[in-house]
C-alpha positions in Angstrom: 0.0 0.0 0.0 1.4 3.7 -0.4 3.5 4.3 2.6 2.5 8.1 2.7 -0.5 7.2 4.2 0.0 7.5 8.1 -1.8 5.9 10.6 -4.1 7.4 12.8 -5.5 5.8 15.0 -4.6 6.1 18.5 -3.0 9.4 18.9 -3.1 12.2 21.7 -4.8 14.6 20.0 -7.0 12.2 18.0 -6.2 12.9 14.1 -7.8 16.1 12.7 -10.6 16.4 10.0 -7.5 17.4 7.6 -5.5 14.7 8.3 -8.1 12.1 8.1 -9.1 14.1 4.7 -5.4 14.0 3.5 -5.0 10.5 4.0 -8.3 9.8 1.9 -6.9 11.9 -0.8 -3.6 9.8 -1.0 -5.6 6.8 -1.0 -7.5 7.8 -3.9 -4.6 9.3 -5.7 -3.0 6.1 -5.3 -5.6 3.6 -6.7 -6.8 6.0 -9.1 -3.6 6.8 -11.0 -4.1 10.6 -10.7 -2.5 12.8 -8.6 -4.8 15.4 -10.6 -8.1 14.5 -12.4 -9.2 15.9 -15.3 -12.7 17.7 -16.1 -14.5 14.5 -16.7 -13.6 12.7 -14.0 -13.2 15.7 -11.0 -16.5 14.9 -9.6 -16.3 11.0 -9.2 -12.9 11.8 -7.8 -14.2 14.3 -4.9 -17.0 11.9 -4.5 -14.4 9.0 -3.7 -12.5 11.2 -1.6 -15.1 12.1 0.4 -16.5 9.0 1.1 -13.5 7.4 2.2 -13.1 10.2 4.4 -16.3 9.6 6.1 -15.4 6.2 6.5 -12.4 6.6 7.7 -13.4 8.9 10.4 -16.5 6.5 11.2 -13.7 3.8 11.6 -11.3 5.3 14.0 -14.3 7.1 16.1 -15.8 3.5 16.2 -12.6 1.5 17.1 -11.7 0.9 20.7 -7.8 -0.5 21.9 -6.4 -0.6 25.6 -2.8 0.8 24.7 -1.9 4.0 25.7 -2.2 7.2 23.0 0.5 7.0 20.9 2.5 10.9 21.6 2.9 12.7 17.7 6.3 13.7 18.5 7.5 10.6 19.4 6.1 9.0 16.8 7.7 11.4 14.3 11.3 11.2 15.7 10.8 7.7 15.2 9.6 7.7 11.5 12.5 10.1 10.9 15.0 8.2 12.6 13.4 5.1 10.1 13.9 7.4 7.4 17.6 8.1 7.8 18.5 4.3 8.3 17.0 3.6 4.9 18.0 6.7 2.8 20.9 8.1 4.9 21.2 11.8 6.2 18.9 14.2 5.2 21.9 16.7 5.2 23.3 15.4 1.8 23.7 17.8 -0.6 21.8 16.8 -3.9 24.1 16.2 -7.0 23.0 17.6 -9.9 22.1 14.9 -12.6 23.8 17.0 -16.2 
């Protein structure tokens, strides 16, 4: 699945409106092959984006767990941390590609 999408259940403060939307338009993006419909298809697109967002937000209101909230901050050392283990510092300078 696209690893851009986070998860969000289970964090002190529970996920926002915006994140649960933004995850819902990665989703779609990703199964849809569009980063950016065109005419035609806009509507269907915000349709599907919307109603995964609903879902979604019915899904993590609904779901119960006994661990402790997960702290943001924590979470997104970690994930950083994760990041620099696989693609090495993020203090690299970029080498131009001519």
């Amino acid at each position: 699945m696209c690893r851009n999408i986070k998860t969000l259940f289970n964090f002190k403060p529970p996920a926002t409106d915006a994140e649960i939307r933004a995850a819902a338009s990665q989703y779609v993006r990703k199964i849809s092959g569009f980063a950016n419909p065109s005419a035609a298809n806009e509507k269907a697109y915000d349709r599907a984006i919307e109603e995964v967002a609903t879902a979604s937000s019915r899904l993590l209101r609904s779901m119960v767990t006994s661990s402790a909230p997960k702290d943001r901050e924590v979470e997104a050392r970690k994930a950083h941390a994760r990041a620099i283990l696989r693609f090495g510092s993020s203090r690299k300078p970029v080498e131009s590609r001519r």
